[in-house]
N, C-alpha and C positions, 0 to 999 in steps of 0.2 A: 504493500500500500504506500509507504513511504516512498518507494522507487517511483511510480507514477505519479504523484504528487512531486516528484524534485525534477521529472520529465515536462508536468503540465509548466510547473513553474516556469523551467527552462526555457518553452514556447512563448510564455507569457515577457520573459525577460526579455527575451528575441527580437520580440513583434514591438517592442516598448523603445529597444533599441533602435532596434530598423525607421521608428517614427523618428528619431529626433532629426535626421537630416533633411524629410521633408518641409519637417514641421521649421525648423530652422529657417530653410527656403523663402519657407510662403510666409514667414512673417519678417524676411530679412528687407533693409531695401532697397529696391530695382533698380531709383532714379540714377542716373549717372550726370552729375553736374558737369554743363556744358561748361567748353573754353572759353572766358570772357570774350566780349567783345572788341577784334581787336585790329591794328593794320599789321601786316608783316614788314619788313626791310625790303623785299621784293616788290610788295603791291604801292610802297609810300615811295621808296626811291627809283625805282626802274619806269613803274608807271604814271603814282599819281603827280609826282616830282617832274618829268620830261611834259605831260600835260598841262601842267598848270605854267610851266616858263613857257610853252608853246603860245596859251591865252593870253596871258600877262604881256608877251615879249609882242604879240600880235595888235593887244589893243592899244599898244604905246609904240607902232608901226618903229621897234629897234631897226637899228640896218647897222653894216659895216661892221668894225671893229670891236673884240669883246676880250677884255685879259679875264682868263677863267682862274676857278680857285686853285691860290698856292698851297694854303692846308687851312684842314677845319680846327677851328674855336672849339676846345671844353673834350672831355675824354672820350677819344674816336678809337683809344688803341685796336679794343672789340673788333673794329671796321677794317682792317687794312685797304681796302679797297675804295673807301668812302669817297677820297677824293677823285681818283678817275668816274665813279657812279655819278657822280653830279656834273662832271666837265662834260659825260659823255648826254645827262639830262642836257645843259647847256647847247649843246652841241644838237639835238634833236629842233633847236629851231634854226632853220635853214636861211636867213635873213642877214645873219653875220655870221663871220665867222673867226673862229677863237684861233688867238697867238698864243700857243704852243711850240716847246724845243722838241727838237725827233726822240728825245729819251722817253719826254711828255707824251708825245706821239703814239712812242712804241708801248709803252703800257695803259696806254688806252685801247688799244688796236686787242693787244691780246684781255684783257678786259673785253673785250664788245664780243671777240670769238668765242667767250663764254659762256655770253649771257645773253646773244642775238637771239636764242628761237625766245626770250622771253621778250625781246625789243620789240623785235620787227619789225627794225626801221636799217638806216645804214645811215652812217659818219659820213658830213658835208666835208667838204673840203676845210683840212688845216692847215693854216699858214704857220711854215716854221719861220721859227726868229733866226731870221738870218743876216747879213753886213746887205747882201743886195737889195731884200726888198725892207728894210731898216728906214729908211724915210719916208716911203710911201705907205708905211703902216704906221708911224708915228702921227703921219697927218690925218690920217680915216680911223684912227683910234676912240673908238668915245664912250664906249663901257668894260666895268670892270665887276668880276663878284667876288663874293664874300660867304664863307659858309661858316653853322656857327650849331653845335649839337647839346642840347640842355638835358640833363636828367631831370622828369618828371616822379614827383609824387605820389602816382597811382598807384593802387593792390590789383585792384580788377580790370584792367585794361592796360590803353598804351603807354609806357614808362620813358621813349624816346620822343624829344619834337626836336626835328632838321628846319633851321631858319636860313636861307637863300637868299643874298641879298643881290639888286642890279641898282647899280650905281651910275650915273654921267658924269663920265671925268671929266667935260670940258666945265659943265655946270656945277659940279662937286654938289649935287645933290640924289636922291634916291630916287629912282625909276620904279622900281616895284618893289618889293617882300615876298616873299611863298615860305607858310609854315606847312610842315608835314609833320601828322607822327605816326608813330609804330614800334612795337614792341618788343623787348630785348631779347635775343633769340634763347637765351639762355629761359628767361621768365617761359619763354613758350614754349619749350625742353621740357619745364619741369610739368608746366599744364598737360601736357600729353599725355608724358609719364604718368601723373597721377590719375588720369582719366582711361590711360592702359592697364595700372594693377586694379582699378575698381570693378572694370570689365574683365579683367582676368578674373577676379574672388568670384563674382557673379556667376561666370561661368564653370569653374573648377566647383563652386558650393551644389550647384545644377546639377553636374553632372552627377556630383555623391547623391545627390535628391534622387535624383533618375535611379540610381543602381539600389540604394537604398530602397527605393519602393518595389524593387522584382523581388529583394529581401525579404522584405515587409507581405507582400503577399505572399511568396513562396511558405513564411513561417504560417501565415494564418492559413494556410491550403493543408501544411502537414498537421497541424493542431487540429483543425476540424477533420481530419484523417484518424488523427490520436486518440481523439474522442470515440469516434464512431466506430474504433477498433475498442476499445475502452468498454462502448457497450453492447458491442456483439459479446466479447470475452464475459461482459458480467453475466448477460443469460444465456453463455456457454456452460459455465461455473455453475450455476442455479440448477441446471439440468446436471449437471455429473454429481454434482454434490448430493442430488435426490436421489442417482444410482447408488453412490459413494457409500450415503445412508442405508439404503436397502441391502446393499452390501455389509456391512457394521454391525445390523439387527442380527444375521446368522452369521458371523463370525463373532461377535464376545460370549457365546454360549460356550463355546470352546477356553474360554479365562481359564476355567477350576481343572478341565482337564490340562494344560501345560503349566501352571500354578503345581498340579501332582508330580509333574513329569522332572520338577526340575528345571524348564524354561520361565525363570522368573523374567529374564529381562524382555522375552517376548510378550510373555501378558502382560506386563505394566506398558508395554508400549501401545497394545494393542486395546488395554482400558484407557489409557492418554487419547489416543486416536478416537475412540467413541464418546468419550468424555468431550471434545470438541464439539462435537457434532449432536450430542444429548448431555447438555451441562447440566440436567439436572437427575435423572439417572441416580437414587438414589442408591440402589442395589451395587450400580460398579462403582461408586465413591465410596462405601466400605468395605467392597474387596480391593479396592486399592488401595485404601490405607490400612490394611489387615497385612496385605503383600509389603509395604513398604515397615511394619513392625517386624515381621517374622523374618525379613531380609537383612533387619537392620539398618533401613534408608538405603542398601547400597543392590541394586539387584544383579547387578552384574559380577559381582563379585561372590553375593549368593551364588549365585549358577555355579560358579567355579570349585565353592565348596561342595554345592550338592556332588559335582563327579568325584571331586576326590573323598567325598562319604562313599560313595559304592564302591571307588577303591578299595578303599578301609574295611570294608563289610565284606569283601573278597580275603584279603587279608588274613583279618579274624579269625574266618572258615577253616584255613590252609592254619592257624597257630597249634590247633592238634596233634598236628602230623610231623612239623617242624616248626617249636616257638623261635628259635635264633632266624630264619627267614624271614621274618613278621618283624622284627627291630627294624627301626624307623632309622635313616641315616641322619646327623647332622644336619645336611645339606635338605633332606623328606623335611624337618623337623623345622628348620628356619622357614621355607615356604610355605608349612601349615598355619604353623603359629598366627600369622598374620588374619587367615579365612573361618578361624575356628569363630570370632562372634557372629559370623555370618549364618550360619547352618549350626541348630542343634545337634542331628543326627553327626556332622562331624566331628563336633568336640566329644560325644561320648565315645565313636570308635578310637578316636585320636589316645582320650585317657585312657582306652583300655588297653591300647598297644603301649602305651610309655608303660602305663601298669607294669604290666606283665613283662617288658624288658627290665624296668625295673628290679622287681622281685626277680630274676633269672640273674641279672646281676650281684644282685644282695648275694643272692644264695654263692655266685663264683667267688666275688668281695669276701663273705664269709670264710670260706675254706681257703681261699689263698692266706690270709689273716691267721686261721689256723694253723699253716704251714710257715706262715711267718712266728708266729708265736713260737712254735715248737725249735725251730734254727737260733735264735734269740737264746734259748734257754739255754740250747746244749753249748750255743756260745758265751754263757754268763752272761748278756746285755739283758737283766732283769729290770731297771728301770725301765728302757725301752718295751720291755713286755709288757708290764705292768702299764705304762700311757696306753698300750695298743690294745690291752684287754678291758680298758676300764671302757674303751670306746666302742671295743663292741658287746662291751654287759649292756650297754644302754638298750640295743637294738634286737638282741636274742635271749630269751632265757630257757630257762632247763634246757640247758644242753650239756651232754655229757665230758665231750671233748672238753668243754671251758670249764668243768669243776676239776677234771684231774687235771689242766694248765694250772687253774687258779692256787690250790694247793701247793704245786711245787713252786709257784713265786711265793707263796707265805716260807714254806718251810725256808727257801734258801734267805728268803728276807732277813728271820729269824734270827739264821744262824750266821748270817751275816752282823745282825745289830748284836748279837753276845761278843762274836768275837771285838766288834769296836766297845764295845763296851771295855774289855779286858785292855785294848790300845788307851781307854783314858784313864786303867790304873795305873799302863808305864810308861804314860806323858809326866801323870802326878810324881813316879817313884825317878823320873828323867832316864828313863832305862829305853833309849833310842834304837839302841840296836834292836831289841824286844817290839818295838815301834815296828820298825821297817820291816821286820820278820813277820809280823802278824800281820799287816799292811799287803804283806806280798800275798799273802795266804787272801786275805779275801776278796782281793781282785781279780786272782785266781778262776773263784767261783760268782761273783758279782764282779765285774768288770765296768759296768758303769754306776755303780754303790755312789751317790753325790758328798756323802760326809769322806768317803776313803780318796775319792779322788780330788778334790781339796785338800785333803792332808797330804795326800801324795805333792800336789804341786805348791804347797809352804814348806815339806821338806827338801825340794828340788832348789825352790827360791832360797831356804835360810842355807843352805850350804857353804862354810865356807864364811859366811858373814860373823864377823866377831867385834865390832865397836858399833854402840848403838846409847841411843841417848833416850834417857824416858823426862819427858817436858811435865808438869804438872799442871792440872788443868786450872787450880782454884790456889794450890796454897802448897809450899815446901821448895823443895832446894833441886834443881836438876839432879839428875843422875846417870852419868857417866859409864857405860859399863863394855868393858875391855876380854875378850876371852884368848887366855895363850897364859906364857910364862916367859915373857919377856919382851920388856917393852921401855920406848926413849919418853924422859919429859923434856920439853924444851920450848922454846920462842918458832912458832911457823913463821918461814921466810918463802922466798920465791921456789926455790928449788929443794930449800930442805922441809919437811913434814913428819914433825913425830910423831909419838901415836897420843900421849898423852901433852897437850897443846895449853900454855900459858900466856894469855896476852900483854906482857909485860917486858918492857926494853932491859931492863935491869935484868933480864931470864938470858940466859945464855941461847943459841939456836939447836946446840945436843946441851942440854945443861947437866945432863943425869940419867941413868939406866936404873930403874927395876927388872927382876930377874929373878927364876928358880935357880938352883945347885943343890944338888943333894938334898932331897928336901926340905930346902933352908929357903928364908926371904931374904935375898940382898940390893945394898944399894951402893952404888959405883957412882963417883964425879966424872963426868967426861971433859976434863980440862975447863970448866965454866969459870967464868969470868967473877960472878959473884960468889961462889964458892957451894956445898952443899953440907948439909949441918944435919946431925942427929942427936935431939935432947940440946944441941945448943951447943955441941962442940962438930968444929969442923972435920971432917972425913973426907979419904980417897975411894975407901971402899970398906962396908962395914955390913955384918948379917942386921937385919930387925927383926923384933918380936913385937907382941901385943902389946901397944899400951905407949911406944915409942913415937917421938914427932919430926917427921923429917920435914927440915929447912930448904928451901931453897932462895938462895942469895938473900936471907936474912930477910924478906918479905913475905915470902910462903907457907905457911904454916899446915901441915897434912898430918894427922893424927892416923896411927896404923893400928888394923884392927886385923887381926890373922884368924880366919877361919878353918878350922882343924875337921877333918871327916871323922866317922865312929870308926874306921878303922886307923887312925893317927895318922893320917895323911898332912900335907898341905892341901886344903880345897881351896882358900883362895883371897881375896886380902881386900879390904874396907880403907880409904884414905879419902879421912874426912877430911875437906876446908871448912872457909867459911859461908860459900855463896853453891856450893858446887862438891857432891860427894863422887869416888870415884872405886868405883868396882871393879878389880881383877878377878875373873873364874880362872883357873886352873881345872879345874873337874866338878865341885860342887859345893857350895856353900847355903847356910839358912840365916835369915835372918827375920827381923823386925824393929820397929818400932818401940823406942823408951823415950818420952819428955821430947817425943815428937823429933827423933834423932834416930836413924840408922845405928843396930847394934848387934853385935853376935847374936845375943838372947834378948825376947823370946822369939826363937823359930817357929812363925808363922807361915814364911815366906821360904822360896828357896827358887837359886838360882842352879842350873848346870850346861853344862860344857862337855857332849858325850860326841861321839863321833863325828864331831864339824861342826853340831849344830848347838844352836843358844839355846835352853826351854827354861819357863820361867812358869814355877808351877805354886797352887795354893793345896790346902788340904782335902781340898774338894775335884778341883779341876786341873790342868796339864795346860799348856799354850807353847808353840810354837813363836818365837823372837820377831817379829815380820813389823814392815813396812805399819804407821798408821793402826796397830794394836791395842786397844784400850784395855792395862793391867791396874787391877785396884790393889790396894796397900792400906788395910785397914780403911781410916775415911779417906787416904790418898787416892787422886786415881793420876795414870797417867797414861799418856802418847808416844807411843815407840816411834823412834825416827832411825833407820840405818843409815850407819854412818859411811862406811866401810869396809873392805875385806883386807886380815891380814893373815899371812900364811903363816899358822903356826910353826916356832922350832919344831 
């Protein structure tokens, strides 16, 4: 409908255009203003000019001699010719005749060959001024003229007037006048001109007028063509549309049969189509929107689902016989997914094939998991068992296979947590070797045990590590603790580093060795500068006992406190300052706490030094020396920091 409507228009716009150049025309205007009224330079000087000296010269009977003009008065440039045009006027009364030179002569002559067919007359005889006839012309001389050209005034007519005078020179008075006028050729150029482009537009607008109007009918000939085509077609329409319909009535009976079949998108097109044609049709306006619920608005994509439901319903059939053939791929499973809110019947065979791979999977999932469990076990990774059975207790029960797993993870659990239990009597008793032996044994059997294999990798880290400093967190005195039997005090410098380190210039850089011997405590000067003292007398080298103060260069004060084993050993030695205590292990020492001081007794505490390693144990618990360790000490608590590793003598 729009389309013939923007054709009618089209015609309409056409035919509107086509008018404007007539209509233009017939109201433009016709007149052509005439050339004023005017004389030309031809009709004033060749004609009216030689006529009127003729009259004039005739009614004043001149005769004889006439000097003609030597040049015209006032701007004649325009003219070059001006003055032979009047000599040769002069010249046309045949009663005298004018004295003129042959130069005179001869541009007159060719002047008159130019402009004779508009004379038609011929040049009297000219007397040239010559020495011979010089006196007989002086005596018969008796007029002379005078030419004299004014610019006029005028807009609309003649703008030139030529004044002619004839004179008697014997009388020196005026014989005649003759004024002429006539218009400047140029003035009369441009009047033409202008009167040729007005007749030009006139006729160029004419002729658009002319062509425009075959336009102009041509469009109103196809428009009433347009029309008439316009309503045959409508009661062409009117008739097909009443087959169209007769047709429509016995096809939407057919709706519910292809609605069953699966052909959604063809009955909804096919109730669209009668719906046009019977908009009110209340019966197909609820099976169409029954169709467009149960399709879910999309019916074309319904259809798609419907085939791939009878797939699926094939499928199912065949899962009897072979459920692994019936598992949906990936690739099945991404392009259903999309059609399943389309079609009920697809989503329920969809979940019953995922179903049923599902469960066929579980049940493989299951027994591989079994078979893993069992590998697990014989390989000792019982933690890993244990995560991996807890995950499928969730999902199976009473099963037989999983009670006799579950069992041998308890027993070996068990008998893993006793024997660690027995590793935290010989952390507390410092019996490392006992440690590592038991340690081996039940990795052995649990291999991934999380309390064994943590101990395993603080024994591996503390190795070897023998100075370590415990910071306090709230309140008390650093402490310093050293493991071996022999060891440098001195002033750290760039390249020297002892082991036990004084920030004091006055301290020598080796200032002093402590050291075992037999098992004895001794103390040696290494040549220091401020000397080393015990009890206050100076020494080179000297044993210590309990109770004794060693000096260093008379500012250091270190109070020695010797810890003896039950079996009369040296275990290991206490050297108190004042800011700063300092612990030597040898192999094993207890202490405690008195008036908030480090002391032999009471043995609360106990430090040792067994096979490489530091352990630092209470009467409860065992620890391992390590990085960041938080050990309590009565209401102490402290921060292990290591310091260092040094290779025992």
């Amino acid at each position: 409908m729009k389309l013939k409507l923007y054709i009618i228009f089209g015609f309409v716009l056409s035919i509107i255009l086509s008018a404007i150049f007539p209509l233009t025309y017939h109201y433009a205007n016709k007149n052509i203003p005439p050339i004023p009224k005017h004389h030309t330079y031809q009709n004033a000087v060749m004609h009216t000019l030689p006529d009127s000296i003729q009259a004039k010269a005739k009614r004043n009977k001149c005769r004889k001699y006439i000097i003609p003009v030597n040049s015209v008065q006032g701007k004649s440039d325009f003219y070059p010719s001006l003055k032979e045009d009047i000599n040769l006027a002069l010249a046309s009364y045949t009663r005298w005749e004018l004295i003129v030179s042959e130069q005179e002569k001869s541009a007159m002559k060719q002047r008159h060959e130019k402009t004779i067919n508009l004379w038609g007359v011929f040049i009297p005889d000219i007397i040239p001024l010559t020495a011979m006839v010089q006196s007989r012309i002086a005596r018969n001389t008796k007029y002379s003229a005078q030419a004299q050209l004014i610019k006029l005034s005028e807009n609309n007519g003649d703008n030139q007037k030529l004044i002619v005078k004839v004179n008697d020179e014997l009388k020196q008075s005026l014989v005649f006048k003759i004024e002429v006028n006539f218009v400047h050729p140029d003035t009369l150029k441009m009047w033409q001109k202008t009167q040729k482009l007005q007749e030009k537009h006139l006729s160029a607008l004419k002729k658009r007028a002319d062509l425009s109007m075959y336009f102009l009918k041509g469009f109103i000939f196809l428009l009433l063509v347009y029309i008439a085509i316009l309503i045959m077609l409508f009661y062409y329409n009117k008739l097909k549309q009443k087959k169209y319909a007769e047709y429509l009535l016995i096809e939407i009976q057919k709706c519910e049969q292809l609605a069953d079949k699966g052909h959604f998108v063809t009955a909804m097109q096919l109730a669209e189509k009668y719906l046009k044609v019977f908009p009110d049709d209340t019966d197909i306006i609820s099976f169409k929107e029954r169709l467009l619920d149960f399709t879910n608005n999309d019916p074309k994509r319904a259809q798609i689902a419907f085939v791939e439901a009878q797939k699926l319903k094939m499928r199912i059939n065949m899962a009897e016989n072979n459920p692994m053939q019936t598992f949906l791929s990936p690739g099945e499973k991404e392009r259903l997914a999309p059609l399943l809110p389309y079609y009920p019947q697809l989503k329920e065979s969809y979940l019953v094939l995922v179903s049923n791979e599902e469960q066929v999977n579980k049940n493989e999932e299951f027994h591989t998991q079994i078979k893993k469990l069992k590998k697990l076990l014989l390989a000792g990774k019982i933690a890993e068992a244990e995560n991996i059975f807890e995950q499928i207790e969730i999902d199976t029960d009473n099963n037989i296979q999983l009670e006799d797993i579950n069992n041998k993870i308890k027993q070996k659990k068990e008998k893993a947590e006793q024997d660690y239990a027995q590793i935290q009597q010989n952390l507390i008793k410092g019996e490392i070797i006992n440690v590592r032996k038991k340690l081996k044994d039940i990795l052995q059997s649990f291999k991934d045990m999380p309390q064994a294999l943590s101990l395993q990798r603080d024994i591996i880290q503390a190795e070897r590590k023998t100075q370590f400093v415990l910071y306090p967190q709230y309140k008390g005195k650093n402490i310093n603790i050293y493991c071996g039997n022999n060891f440098t005090l001195g002033r750290e410098d760039e390249n020297i580093h002892p082991d036990i380190i004084f920030n004091d210039k006055r301290i020598s850089r080796k200032h002093a060795s402590v050291f075992i011997d037999n098992k004895q405590l001794f103390v040696e000067n290494l040549n220091s500068t401020g000397g080393t003292y015990v009890n206050g007398k100076k020494i080179s080298r000297q044993s210590l006992k309990n109770g004794d103060v060693l000096t260093l260069a008379k500012i250091i004060d270190l109070k020695i406190s010797i810890f003896i084993t039950k079996d009369g050993k040296l275990g290991g030695v206490l050297l108190s300052g004042m800011t700063i205590d300092y612990i030597i292990i040898v192999s094993y020492i207890q202490t405690g706490f008195r008036n908030e001081k480090l002391c032999i007794k009471p043995d609360n505490f106990s430090f040792y030094y067994n096979d490489n390693i530091a352990l630092f144990s209470t009467k409860k618990a065992g620890f391992i020396l390590k990085q960041d360790e938080l050990i309590k000490l009565n209401d102490y608590k402290y921060i292990v920091e290591v310091k260092n590793e040094k290779v025992t003598d």
